[in-house]
C-alpha positions in Angstrom: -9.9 -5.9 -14.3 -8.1 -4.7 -10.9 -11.0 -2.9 -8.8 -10.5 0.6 -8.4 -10.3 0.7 -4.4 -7.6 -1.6 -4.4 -5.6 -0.3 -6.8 -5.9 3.1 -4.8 -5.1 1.3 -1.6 -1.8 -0.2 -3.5 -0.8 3.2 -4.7 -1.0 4.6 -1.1 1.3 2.5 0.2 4.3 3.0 -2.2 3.6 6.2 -1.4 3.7 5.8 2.3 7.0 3.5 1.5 8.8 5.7 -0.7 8.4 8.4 2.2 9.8 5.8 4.9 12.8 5.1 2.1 13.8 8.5 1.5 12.2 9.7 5.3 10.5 12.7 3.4 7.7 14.1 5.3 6.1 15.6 2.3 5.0 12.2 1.1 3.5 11.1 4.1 1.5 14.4 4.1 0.5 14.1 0.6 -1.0 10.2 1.3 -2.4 11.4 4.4 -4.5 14.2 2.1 -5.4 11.4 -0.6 -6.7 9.1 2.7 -8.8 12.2 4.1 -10.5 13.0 0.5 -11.0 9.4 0.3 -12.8 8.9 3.6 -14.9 12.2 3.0 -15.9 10.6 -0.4 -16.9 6.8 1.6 -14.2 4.9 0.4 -12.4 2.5 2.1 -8.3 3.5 1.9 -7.2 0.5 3.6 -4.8 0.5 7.0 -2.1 2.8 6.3 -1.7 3.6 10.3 2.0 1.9 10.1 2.8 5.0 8.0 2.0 7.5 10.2 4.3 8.4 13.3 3.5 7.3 16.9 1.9 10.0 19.1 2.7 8.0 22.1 5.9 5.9 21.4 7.7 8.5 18.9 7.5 5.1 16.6 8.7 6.6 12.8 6.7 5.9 9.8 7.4 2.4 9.1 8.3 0.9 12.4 6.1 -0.7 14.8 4.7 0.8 18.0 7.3 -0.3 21.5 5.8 -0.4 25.3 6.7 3.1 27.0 5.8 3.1 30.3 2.1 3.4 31.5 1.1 2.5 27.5 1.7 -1.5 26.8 1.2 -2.5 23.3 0.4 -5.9 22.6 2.8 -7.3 20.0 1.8 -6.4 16.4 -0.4 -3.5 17.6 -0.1 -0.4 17.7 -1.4 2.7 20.2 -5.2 3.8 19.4 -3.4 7.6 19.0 -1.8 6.3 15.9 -4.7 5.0 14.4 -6.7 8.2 14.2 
């Protein structure tokens, strides 16, 4: 049997993926909602930060965070804005 949080966690990412694929904003919106009732409710939705746009950077859904100047990242990380 697949456990329940996982399979959630799954589903929000071919959400946020099918947003990144045909760049509508309305998906990411309406994963972003499902993480929010999920976190108010104590479960665990799993790191979707890569598919949410970069505050700092202007990084897209999808892409990884770049140095701008004054706010390094380290490689593979991305800035604490996106994260929240």
């Amino acid at each position: 049997m697949t456990d329940p949080g996982e399979l959630a966690r799954d589903a929000l990412q071919r959400i946020h993926r099918a947003a990144v694929r045909h760049r509508d904003p309305e998906l990411h919106h309406a994963a972003d909602d499902i993480v929010q009732a999920a976190q108010a409710r104590g479960l665990d939705p799993g790191p979707v930060e890569l598919y949410r746009p970069c505050p700092v950077c202007g990084a897209e859904p999808g892409q990884l965070c770049i140095n701008v100047p004054g706010r390094p990242v380290e490689p593979g990380d991305m800035h604490p804005e996106r994260t929240k």
